[in-house]
N, C-alpha and C positions, 0 to 999 in steps of 0.2 A: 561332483557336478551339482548335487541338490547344495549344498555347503556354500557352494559359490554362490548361485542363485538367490539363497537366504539372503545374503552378503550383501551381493548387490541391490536388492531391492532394497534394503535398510538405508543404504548409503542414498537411496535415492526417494527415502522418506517414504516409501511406500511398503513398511517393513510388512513381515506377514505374523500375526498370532499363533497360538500353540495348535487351537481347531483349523485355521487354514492351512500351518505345517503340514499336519497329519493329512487333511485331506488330498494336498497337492502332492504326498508322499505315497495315498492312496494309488491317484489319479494316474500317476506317472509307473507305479508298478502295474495297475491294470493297461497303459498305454505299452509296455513293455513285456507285457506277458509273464512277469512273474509276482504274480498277486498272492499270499498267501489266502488258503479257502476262508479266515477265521477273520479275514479283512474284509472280505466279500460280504459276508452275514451282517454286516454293521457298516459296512461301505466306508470305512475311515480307515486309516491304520490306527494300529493301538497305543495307549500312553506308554506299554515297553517298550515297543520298536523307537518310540520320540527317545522316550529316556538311553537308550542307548546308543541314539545317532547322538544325541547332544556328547554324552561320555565320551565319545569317538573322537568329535571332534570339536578340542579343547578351547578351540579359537570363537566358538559358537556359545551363546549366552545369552538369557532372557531377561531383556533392560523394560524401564519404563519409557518411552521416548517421552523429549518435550515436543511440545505444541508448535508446531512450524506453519504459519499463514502459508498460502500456497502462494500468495502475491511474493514472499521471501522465498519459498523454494525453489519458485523460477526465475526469477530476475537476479539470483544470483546466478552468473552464467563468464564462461570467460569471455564475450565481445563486453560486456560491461565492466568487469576488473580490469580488462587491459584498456579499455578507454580512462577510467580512473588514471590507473598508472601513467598513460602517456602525457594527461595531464598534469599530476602529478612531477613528473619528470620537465615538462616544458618549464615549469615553476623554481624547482628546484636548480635548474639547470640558468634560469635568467636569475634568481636574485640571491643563490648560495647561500642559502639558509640555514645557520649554526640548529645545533637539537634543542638549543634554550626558548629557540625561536618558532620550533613547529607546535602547536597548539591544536588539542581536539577538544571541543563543544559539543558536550549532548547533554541532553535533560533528563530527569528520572524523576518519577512521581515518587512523594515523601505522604502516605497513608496514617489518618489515625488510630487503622487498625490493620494490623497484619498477622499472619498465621504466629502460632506460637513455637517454639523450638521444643526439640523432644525433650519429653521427663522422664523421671524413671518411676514406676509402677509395678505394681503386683502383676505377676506370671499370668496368664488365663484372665485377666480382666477385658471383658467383651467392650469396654469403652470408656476412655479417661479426659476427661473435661480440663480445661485449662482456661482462667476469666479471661477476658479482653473487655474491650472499652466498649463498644457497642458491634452490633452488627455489620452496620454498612458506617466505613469510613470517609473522615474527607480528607480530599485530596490539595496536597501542597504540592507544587513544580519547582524541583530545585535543579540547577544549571550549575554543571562544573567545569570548568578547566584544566586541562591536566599539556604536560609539555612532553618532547622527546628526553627532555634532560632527567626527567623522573621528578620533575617539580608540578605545582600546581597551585592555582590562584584560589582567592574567599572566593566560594560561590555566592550564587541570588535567588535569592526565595521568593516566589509567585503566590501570594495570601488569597483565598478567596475571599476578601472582601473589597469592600468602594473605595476603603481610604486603609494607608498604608500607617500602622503605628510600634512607633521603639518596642514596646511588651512584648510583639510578634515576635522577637527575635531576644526575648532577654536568656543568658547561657549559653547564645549560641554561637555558632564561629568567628570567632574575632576578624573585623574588617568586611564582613557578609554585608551584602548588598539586601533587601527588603524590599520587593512592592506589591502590589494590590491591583487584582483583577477579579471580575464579580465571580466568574467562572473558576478561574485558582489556575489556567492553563497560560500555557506564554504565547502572548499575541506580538503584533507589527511595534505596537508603543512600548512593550514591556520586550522584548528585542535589543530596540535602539538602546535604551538603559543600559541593557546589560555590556552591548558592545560600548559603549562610553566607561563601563565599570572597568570593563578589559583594558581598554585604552590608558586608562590614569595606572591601575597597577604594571602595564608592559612596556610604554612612554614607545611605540615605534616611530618612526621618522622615516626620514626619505635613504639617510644613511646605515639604517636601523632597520629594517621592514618587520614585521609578523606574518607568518602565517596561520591559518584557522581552517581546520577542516571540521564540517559537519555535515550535516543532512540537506538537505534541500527543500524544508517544509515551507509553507509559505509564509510562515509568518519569519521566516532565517532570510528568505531570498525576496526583496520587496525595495523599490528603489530611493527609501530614507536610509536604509543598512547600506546600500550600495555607494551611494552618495558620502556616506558617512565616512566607511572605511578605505575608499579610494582620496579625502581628504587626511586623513590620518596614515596612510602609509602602510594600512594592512590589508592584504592579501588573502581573498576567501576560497578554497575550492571546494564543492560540495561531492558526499556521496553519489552513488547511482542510489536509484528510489529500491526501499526494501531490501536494501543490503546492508544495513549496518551492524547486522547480528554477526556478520563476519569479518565485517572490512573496520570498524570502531574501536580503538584499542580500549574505549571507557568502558563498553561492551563486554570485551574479551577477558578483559584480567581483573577490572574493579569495580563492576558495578556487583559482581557476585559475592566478594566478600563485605562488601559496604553493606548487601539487604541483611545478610545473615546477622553482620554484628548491630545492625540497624533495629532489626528483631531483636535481640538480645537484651539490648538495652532499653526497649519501649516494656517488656517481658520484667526485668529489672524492678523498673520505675510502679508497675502493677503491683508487683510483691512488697513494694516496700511504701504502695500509698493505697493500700486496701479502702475500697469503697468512694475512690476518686475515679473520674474518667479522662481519659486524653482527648484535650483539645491541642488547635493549630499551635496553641502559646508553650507546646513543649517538642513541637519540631525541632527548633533547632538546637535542644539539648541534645536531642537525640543523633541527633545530622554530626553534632561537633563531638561524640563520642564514637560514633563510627566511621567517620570517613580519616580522621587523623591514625588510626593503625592502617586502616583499608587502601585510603591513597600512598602507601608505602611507595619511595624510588623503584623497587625491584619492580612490585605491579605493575605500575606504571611503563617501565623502559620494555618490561616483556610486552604489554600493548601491543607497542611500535613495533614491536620486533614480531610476533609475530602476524598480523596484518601485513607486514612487507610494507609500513610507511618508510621507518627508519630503523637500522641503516635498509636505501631502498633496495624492493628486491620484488621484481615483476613475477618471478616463479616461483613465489610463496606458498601457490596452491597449487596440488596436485590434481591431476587429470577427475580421480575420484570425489575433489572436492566440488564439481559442477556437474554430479551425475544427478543432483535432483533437477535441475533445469532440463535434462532430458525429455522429461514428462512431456513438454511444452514447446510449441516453436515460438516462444518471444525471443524476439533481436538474432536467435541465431538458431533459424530453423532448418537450416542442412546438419547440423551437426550430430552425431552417431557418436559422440563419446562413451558414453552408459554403456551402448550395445557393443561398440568394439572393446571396451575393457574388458567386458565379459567373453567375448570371445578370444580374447590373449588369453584369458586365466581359461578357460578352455584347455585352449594350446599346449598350455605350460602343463595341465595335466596329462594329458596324452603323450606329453613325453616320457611319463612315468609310470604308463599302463600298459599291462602285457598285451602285447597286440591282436592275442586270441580274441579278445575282450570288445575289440573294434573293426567296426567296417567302416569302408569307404563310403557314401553317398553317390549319390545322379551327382552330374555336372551342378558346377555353380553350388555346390552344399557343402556346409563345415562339417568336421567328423567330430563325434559327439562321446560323453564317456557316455559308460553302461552304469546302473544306479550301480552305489554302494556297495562292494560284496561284500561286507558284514551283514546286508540285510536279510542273507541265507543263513547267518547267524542269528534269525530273529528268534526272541523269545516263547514264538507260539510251538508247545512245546511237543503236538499232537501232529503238526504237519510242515511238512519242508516247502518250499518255494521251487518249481519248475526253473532252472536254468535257463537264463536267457539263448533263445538257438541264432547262432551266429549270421543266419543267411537273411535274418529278422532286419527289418529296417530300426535303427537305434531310436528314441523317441527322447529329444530333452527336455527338461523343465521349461524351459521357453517357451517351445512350442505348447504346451498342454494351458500353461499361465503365462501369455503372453506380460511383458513387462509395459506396464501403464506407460499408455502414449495417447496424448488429447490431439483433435484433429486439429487443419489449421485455423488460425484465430481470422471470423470475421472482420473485416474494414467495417470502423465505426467511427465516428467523428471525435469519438474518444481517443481512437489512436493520433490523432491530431498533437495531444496535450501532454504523448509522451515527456518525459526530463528524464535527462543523463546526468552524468557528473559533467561538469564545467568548471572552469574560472571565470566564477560571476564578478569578477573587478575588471573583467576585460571589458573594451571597450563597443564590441558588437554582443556580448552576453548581456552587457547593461544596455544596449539599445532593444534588445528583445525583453528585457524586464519593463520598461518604457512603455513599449509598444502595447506589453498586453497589459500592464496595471491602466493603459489609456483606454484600450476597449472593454474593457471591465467596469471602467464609470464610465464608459459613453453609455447613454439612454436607449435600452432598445424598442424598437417601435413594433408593437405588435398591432396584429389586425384582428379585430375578434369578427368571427363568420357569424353573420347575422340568423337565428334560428327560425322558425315558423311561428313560433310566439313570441317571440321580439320583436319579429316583422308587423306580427297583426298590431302589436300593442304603437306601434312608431305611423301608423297608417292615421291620417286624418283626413274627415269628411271634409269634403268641397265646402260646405258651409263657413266650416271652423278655418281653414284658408283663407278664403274670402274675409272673413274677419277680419285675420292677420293683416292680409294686405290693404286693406283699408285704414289699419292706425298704421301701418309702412307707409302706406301713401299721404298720410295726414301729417307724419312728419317729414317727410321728404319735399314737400312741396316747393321749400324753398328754393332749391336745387334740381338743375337742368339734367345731369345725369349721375347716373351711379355707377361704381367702378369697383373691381372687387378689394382692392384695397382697403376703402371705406368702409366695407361690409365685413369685415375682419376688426377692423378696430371699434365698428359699433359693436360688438360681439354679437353680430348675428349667426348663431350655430341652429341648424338644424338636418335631418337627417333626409339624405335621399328617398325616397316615397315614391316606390313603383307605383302605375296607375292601376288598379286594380277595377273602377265600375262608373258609371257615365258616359257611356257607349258613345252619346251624339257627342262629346267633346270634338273638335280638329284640330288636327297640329299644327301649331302656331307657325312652323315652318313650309308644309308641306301642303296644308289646307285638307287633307286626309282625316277624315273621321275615327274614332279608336276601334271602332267594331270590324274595319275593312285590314287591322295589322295586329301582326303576330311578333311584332317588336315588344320589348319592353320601354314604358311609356315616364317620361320623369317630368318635376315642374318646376317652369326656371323660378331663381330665383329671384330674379327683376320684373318680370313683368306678370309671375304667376300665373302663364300660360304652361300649356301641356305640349311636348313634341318627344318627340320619339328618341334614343338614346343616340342615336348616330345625328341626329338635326342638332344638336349642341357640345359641349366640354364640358364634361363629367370629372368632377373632384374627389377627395374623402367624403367631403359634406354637403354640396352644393352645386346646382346642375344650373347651367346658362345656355339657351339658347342661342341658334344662330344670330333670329333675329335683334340681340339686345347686346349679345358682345361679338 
């Protein structure tokens, strides 16, 4: 029961360490009534009892995990895999897509400096040095292509600089594409390029199609790429967001041997140019010694094979493979996979447990093992472990450490901006990229609330009005009246001006003096009389009385 529970929680990224083993191992024999005394003293179980559940059970082992974003460990989920595939499939299924013809695009940062690969060293040396080029590297973005057939296109290098030059790329992959961004990342212009690169090495047509899957970042999905490749005859369907670590066959099979021998060879080039440092101008020697073993046919077609692009295959992944989404109710918050898998492997144990060993529960409860009975075999050698007594309600790991579960996700205007997978060459997927690259440059109008010291400072005496309107009226004289039109194009701007003091004033409209109302008081604009907010039309800028318009 503990064995499984380790299991599962690992699988679902929230593995447990060696101090929380032992304590939930603690936890769970004082929940169960058979705690040894020697456990109690120190509240933990001990490093022998760990070392010999681990002995026990061979399938159990202490890894290092990698780093998994949490945005990755829930949004891979199966409502999103099987949306992929059924896109997928719609695709496949309208334009019969030979494996020459499927094509996966992703990018991978090309570093000036990167860790070094092991050396070999003296026994007992507390720490061994290895040069690199500097500390913090820069960053080149290099895009690959790889196909179902096992084949693969010249990549294109993303330079951090202004202007793109031949030297960037001397040594390196023949037929490689070259350009230049300040940043060194792939933007909306350095995109379009690349898909033009695609386009001249794969010549797709109407009778010919391409396919392309990738990610969905915005500078992939943007409606000059859409425009582009529904004129050329290629076909894009993009990941679900934060899945590519599973569903990308560049991902899967070769971007891992490409870094190692990538390292290798930058590792190489240090030893054998003592007292030089790597710059961008030896990227792509490095790119064209690593990736011609790396992008191997085999890597490659394994990819596709297993993602379930090609040959396709919607039940690629196992039930277990969506138990870290469990954590989380994104896209599919009924789902209880994690918990019922756990409870099959339950099951399956209890069919191989002497029955003495188990009782039944209250209505509505699963029947649970009893911990390990090696752990009466534990090594403390001074005192036995009280037998658990049968009449004892069982108590499992679950209950004691519940398995991480986040509540449900607030509505925020963020969930608005969701993206799935799609076929952005369709023709309502492009009218929604349309739509929103449209309200993204529409201007938006914001209103700034005016403060109590921007009020005071915008507030001008009656005097200094008076003024105004006296060179307003010196040059208007020519003209019978005024209309707000004209008052726009003469650029007359200025700021609405609550009345604030001049008590005997009356409103131009009402003949009500300011001291007898509890309105707020404005001045029009044409005749630089005062009335009250309702006696006129109140604008952004400019307030007009009844009597004037």
């Amino acid at each position: 029961m503990l064995a499984d529970y380790l299991k599962t929680a690992s699988k679902m990224c929230h593995g447990l360490t060696r101090h929380q083993a032992k304590k939930l191992g603690f936890d769970y024999a004082v929940a169960n009534d058979i705690c040894p005394p020697k456990w109690k003293e120190v509240e933990t179980a001990t490093d022998d009892w760990l070392k010999g559940f681990m002995s026990r059970h061979k399938d159990l082992t202490l890894r290092k995990p990698e780093s998994t974003s949490l945005s990755c460990a829930t949004s891979f989920n199966k409502a999103n895999v099987s949306t992929l595939f059924e896109k997928l499939n719609t695709v496949l299924q309208r334009y019969k897509f030979p494996p020459h013809r499927i094509f996966n695009a992703d990018e991978t940062g090309c570093s000036t400096v990167t860790n070094p690969p092991k050396v070999i060293a003296e026994r007992g040396s507390k720490q061994i040095g290895q040069v690199t080029s500097a500390e913090r590297g820069t960053l080149v973005t290099t895009l690959f292509f790889i196909n179902a057939a096992g084949g693969f296109l010249p990549p294109v290098f993303v330079f951090p600089r202004v202007n793109y030059k031949d030297i960037m790329l001397n040594n390196g992959p023949p037929g490689a594409l070259g350009l230049a961004q300040v940043s060194g990342w792939m933007t909306e212009d350095c995109f379009v390029k690349a898909v033009e690169h695609f386009a001249i090495h794969v010549r797709p047509s109407k009778e010919n199609p391409a396919l392309i899957l990738m990610d969905n970042h915005t500078s992939h999905v943007n409606l000059r790429v859409v425009e582009f490749v529904r004129q050329n005859s290629i076909i894009i369907v993009t990941f679900p967001p934060h899945c590519s670590h599973k569903l990308q066959p560049l991902d899967i099979t070769v971007y891992g041997p490409f870094k190692t021998r990538y390292r290798t060879a930058m590792n190489e080039w240090m030893l054998t140019n003592p007292g030089k440092t790597v710059t961008i101008y030896q990227i792509g020697q490095f790119v064209k010694e690593a990736y011609l073993p790396a992008f191997s046919p085999h890597n490659i077609t394994q990819g596709f094979l297993k993602t379930g692009i090609y040959p396709l295959n919607s039940n690629i992944f196992s039930e277990e493979a969506f138990l870290s989404s469990y954590v989380t109710d994104r896209l599919d918050p009924q789902s209880n996979d994690g918990l019922n898998l756990y409870k099959e492997s339950m099951e399956r144990n209890l069919e191989t447990t002497p029955p003495s060993s188990t009782k039944s529960f209250e209505a509505g409860e699963e029947n649970e093992l009893l911990i390990d009975q090696n752990i009466r075999l534990s090594h403390c050698s001074t005192s036995t472990p009280t037998a658990a007594n049968p009449s004892q309600r069982i108590i499992s790991p679950e209950m004691i450490r519940p398995f991480s579960k986040a509540g449900p996700r607030q509505n925020t205007k963020r969930n608005n901006r969701k993206m799935s997978s799609a076929i952005v060459t369709d023709s309502p997927e492009r009218k929604k990229i349309e739509e929103k690259e449209y309200s993204a440059k529409k201007p938006k109008v914001t209103v700034k609330k005016m403060t109590t010291k921007d009020s005071i400072k915008t507030l001008k005496t009656k005097s200094e009005i008076n003024k105004e309107n006296s060179v307003l009226q010196d040059d208007s004289d020519s003209s019978d009246s005024i209309v707000l039109d004209e008052l726009k194009t003469k650029g007359v701007r200025s700021k609405i001006n609550p009345k604030t003091n001049n008590n005997s004033d009356d409103c131009v409209v009402w003949s009500k003096p300011y001291k007898d109302s509890d309105k707020d008081w404005f001045q029009c604009k044409i005749c630089s009389g005062w009335a009250h907010e309702c006696c006129g039309i109140k604008g952004n800028l400019n307030f007009f009385c009844k009597t004037c318009f």
